[in-house]
N, C-alpha and C positions, 0 to 999 in steps of 0.2 A: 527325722534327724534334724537338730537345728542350726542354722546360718552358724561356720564357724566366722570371728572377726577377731580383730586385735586391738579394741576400742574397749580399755579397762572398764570395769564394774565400778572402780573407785570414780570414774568419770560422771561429775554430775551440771556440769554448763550444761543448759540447753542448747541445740542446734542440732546441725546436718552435718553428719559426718562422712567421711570418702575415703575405701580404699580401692587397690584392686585387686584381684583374682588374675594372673595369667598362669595358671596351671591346667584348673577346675574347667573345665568345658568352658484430644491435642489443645497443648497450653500454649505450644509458638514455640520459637525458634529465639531467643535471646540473640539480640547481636553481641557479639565477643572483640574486645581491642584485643589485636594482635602487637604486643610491644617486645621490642629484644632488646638485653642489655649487654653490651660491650664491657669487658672487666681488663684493663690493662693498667701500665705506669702514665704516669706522673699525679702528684697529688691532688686530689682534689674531691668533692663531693658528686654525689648520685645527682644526676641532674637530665630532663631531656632533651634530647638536642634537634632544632628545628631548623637548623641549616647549617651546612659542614663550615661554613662559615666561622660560627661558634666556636670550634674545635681550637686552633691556636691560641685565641684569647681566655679561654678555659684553661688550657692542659700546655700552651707551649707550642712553638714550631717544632716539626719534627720528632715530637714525642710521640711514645709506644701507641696512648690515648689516639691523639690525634691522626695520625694512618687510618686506626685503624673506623675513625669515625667518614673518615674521608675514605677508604672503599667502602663501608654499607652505604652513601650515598652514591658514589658512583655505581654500585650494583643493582639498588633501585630503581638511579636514573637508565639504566640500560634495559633494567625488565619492564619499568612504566608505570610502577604502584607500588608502594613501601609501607612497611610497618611503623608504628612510633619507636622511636630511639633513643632509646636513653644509656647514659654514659655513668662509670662508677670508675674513678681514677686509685689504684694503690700507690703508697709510698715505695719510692725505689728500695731496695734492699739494704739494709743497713752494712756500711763496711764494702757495700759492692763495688765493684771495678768496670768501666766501660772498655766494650768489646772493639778492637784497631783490626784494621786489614792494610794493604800498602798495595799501593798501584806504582808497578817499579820499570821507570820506560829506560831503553835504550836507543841511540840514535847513532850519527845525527840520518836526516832522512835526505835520501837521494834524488827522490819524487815526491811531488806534490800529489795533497789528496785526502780523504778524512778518517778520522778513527772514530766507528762506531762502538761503542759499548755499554754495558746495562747494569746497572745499580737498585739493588732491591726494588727491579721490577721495570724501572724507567729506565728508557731507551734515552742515552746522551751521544751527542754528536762532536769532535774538537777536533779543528781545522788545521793541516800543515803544510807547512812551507819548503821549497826543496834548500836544504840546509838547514831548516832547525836542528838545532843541540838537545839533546837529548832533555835538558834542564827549561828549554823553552818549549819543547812538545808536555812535559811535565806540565809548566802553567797552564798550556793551552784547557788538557783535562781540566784543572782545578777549575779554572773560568767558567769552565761548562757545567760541574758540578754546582759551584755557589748559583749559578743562573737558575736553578734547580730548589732551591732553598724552599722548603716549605713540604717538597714531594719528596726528598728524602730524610733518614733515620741517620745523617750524619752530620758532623760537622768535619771540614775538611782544612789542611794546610799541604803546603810542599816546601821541599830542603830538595834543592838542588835537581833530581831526576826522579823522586822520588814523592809520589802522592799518599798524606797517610789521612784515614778514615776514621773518625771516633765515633763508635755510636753516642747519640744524644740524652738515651736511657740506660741507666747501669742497670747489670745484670745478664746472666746466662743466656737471655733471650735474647741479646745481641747479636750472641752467634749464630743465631740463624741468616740474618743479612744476608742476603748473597751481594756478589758481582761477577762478573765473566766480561771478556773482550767479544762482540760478535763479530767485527772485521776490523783488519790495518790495511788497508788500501794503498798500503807504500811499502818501497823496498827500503829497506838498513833502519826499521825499526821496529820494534818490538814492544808489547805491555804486557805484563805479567801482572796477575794480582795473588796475594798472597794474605794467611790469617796471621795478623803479628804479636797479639796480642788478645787471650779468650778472654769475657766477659764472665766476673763471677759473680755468684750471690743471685737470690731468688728473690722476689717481692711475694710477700703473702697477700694472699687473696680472702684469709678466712674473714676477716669484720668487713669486707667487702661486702661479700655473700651472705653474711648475718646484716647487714644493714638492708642488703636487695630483698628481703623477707615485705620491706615496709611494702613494696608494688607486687602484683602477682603479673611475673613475664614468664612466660610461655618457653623461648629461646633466651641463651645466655651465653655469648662466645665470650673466648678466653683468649687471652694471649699468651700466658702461661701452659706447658704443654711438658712437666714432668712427670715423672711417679710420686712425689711428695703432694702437687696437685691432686692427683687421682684419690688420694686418702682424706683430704679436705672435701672433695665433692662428694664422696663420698656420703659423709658425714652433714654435709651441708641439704644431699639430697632426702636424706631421711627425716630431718629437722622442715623442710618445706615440702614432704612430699604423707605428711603425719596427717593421722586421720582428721585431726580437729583444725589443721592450717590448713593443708589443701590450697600450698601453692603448686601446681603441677607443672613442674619446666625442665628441658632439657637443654644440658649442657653440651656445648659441643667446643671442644679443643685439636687444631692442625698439626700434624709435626712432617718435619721435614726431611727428616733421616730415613731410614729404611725401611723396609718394610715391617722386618722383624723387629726393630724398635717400634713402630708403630701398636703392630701385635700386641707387644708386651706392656704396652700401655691399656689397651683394649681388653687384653685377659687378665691384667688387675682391675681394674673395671668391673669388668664381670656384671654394668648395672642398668636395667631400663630408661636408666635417664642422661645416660653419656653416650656421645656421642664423639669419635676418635678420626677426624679426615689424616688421609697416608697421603703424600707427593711428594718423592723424593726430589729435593733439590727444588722445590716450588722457590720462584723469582721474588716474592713479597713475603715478607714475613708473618710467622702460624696466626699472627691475629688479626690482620689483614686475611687473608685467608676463612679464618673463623667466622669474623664478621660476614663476608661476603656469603657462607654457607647458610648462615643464621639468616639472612635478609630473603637467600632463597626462599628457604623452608617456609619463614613466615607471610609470604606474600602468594601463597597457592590460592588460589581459588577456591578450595574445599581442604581440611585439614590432612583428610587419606590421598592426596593428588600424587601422582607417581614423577618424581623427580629425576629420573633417570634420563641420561646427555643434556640435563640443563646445566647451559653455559654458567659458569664463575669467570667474570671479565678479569682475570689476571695473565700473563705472561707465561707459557709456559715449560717448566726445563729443557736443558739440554737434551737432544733425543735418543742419546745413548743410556737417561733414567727414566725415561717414560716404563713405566710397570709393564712387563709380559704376562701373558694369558697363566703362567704359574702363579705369577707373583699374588695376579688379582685375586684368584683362586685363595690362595693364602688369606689373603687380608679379609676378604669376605668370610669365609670360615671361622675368621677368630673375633668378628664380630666392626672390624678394620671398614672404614668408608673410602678408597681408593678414588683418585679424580686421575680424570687422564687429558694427554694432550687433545683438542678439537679437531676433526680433519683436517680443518687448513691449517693448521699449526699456530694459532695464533692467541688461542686463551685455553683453559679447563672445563674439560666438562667431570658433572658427577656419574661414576659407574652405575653405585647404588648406596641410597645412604641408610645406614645401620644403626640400631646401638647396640653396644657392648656386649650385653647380656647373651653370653651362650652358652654356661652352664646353670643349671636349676637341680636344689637337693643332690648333689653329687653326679648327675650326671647332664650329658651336653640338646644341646637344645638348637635349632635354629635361631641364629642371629634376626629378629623383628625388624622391618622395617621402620624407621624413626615413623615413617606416615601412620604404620598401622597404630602405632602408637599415641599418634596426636589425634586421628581420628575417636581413640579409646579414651582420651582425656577432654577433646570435646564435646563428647556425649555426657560425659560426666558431669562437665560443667553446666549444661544444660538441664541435666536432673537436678542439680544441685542448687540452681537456680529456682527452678519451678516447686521444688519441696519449697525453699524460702518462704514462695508465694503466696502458697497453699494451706501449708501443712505448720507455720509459726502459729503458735497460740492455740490448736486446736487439741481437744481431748481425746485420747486411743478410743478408738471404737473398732468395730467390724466396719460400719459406714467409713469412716476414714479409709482403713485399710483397702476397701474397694475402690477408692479415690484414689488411693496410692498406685495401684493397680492401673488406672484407668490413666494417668499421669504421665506413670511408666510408657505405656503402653503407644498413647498418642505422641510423645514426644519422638518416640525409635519411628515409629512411620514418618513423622515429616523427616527425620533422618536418612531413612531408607529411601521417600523422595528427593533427596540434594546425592542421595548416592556414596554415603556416606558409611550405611552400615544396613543392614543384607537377611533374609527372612525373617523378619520380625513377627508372623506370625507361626513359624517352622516351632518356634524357640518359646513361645509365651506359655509353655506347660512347664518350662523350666522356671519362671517368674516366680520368686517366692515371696509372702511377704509374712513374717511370724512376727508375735513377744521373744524380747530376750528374755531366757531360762533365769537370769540373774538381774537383773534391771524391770522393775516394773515398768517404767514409766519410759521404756524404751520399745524404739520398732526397729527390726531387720532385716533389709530386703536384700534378697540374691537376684541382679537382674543382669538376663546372659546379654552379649551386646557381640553381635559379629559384626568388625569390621571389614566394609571391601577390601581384599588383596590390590596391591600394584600387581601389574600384566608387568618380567622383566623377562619375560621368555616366551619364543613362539617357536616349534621343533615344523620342519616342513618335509615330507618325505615323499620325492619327487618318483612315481613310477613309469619306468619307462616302457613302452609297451610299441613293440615291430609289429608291423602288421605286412 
């Protein structure tokens, strides 16, 4: 029976071509750059970035960009070893509107003492006096906010008692911003925040991701986190995920609302190469967020590494939205990457991270590990390599053929040594390597590759036994 594939007959470029198979059941070890690319606003070009430094003089203070360049460093500088980083800015949304919130104090205060409260992520501190006016505890915030300039997504003014918030990037993703009071440490005052104003209008991301074609990144967070996104990635993934480009990367996009919006992102989706983080009410916003997930993934040690309770250094919600053991259930099922608060309360950890993908041919599937995935796509890169090597320029023979064989073969064992991927000689009766039926001057090889599982579960069953 011969290799079925989806690499036309009409196709005549010579090279190496790559797909996969997840239905269907030594040359060395190539090193591989691990690089992730950040996709957010404000304008500007693809470019790498080598110290968060760069980030404002490129993209702007307080822009979408900029955050989010400034947590994958900070998330790197927390794990101790980073991927390369590259940045691709989109133009704000045409016609968009920047998203306002309002910090609405009342006074005057009867005690001295400070009000703690937190701003898409950052903890701010403003000091009062016994008798400030409602109007002067109002400056005090704003003071603490502009002091702040550079770590926050806003710009800020105040009228009288009243502090209003603009985000610095138009668009819907504004509304995500959070802020909350964490404590008023005084009697006869009060701070409310409230949303005054939603952000419209979507920045596209599609010549973004038709220009990120030029690099082959691996990871690629978003800041954007709609369903009009989902149908560009879509799209975007099939175009770099095509037998003859073989860029193989996955996207992963945060949202911040509920679960079930989360879901429903995830079950449009439906794709090997997306990836959907759930936190409801998470303190930074989805591309902060994103980035930080993407910086994880890319900095493992081995591409299949199990990333389960590995911290994301962000702040995390309120505890009345921390996900329940339902909730998680849910999100995992439908293919959903849920983070939850740290036991000490103090950043995110990841559950388990997933892609999309949980229906095949009509019916549902386990949700893949993104790991098992990256480990699938690092093998590949490796074959793909080593055919370059080998096999450019040389004429179809049987002799070849057993070269390819032998290729195959050495490459999955130093694999199976890094631990990577798993009976390689269980599986080498499955190795196929034919002529296409249609393509003379082609060769087609079916080569099985089991990646290691992550361990996300141990069941213990404790017998008790009276003597």
């Amino acid at each position: 029976m011969p290799i079925t594939h989806s690499v036309p007959s009409t196709t005549r470029k010579p090279g190496v071509y790559g797909e996969f198979d997840l239905v269907s059941g030594s040359q060395g070890i190539v090193p591989i750059d691990q690089k992730v690319l950040l996709v957010g606003a404000y304008a500007g070009e693809m470019v790498e970035i080598f110290a968060e430094q760069q980030a404002e003089a490129l993209f702007g203070v307080g822009s979408e960009m900029t955050l989010m360049i400034k947590a994958a460093f900070s998330q790197t500088r927390f794990i101790g070893t980073a991927p390369r980083i590259y940045a691709i800015a989109v133009p704000e949304p045409a016609g968009g509107t920047q998203a306002e919130k309002t910090i609405t104090v009342t006074g005057p205060a009867t005690n001295s003492g400070t009000i703690l409260f937190q701003v898409a992520g950052v903890t701010l501190s403003a000091g009062v006096a016994v008798g400030d006016t409602d109007a002067t505890v109002a400056l005090a915030i704003k003071e603490s906010l502009d002091a702040k300039v550079g770590q926050l997504p806003y710009t800020c003014t105040v009228a009288a008692n009243v502090v209003t918030l603009t985000a610095i990037t138009k668009g819907e993703n504004g509304n995500a911003i959070s802020g909350r009071t964490l404590d008023v440490g005084l009697t006869g005052v009060t701070v409310a925040f409230a949303d005054s104003a939603p952000g419209a209008g979507l920045a596209s991301i599609t010549t973004a991701l038709e220009t990120s074609l030029a690099e082959d990144f691996e990871l690629v967070a978003l800041a954007n986190h709609g369903l009009a996104d989902i149908a560009t990635l879509q799209a975007h993934m099939a175009a770099a995920w095509a037998p003859g480009e073989k860029k193989w990367r996955y996207a992963i996009l945060a949202e911040n609302g509920t679960v079930s919006t989360a879901n429903t992102l995830s079950s449009t989706a439906n794709a090997k190469e997306i990836c959907v983080i759930s936190c409801e009410g998470m303190q930074e916003t989805p591309g902060e967020i994103a980035a930080r997930v993407a910086c994880v993934s890319a900095t493992t040690r081995i591409p299949n590494e199990n990333v389960d309770a590995k911290v994301i250094l962000s702040p995390p919600p309120v505890p009345t939205l921390a996900f329940t053991n339902s909730e998680i259930e849910s999100a995992l099922a439908a293919g959903t990457s849920p983070l939850l608060p740290t036991a000490t309360k103090t950043a995110l950890e990841i559950v388990k991270l997933v892609v999309t993908r949980t229906m095949e041919s009509g019916g549902p599937v386990e949700a893949l590990d993104l790991a098992t995935m990256r480990g699938l796509t690092y093998t590949a890169r490796q074959i793909d390599a080593a055919f370059k090597k080998n096999f450019t320029g040389k004429n179809k023979s049987e002799q070849v053929f057993k070269s390819m064989r032998s290729v195959c073969y050495g490459i999955l064992l130093e694999l199976e040594g890094l631990g990577i991927v798993q009976n390689v000689d269980a599986f080498m009766d499955l190795l196929v390597i034919e002529s296409d039926p249609s393509v003379a001057t082609r060769a087609v090889v079916s080569l099985p590759v089991s990646v290691i599982q992550n361990l996300h579960q141990s069941v213990i069953k404790y017998v008790l036994y009276v003597e």
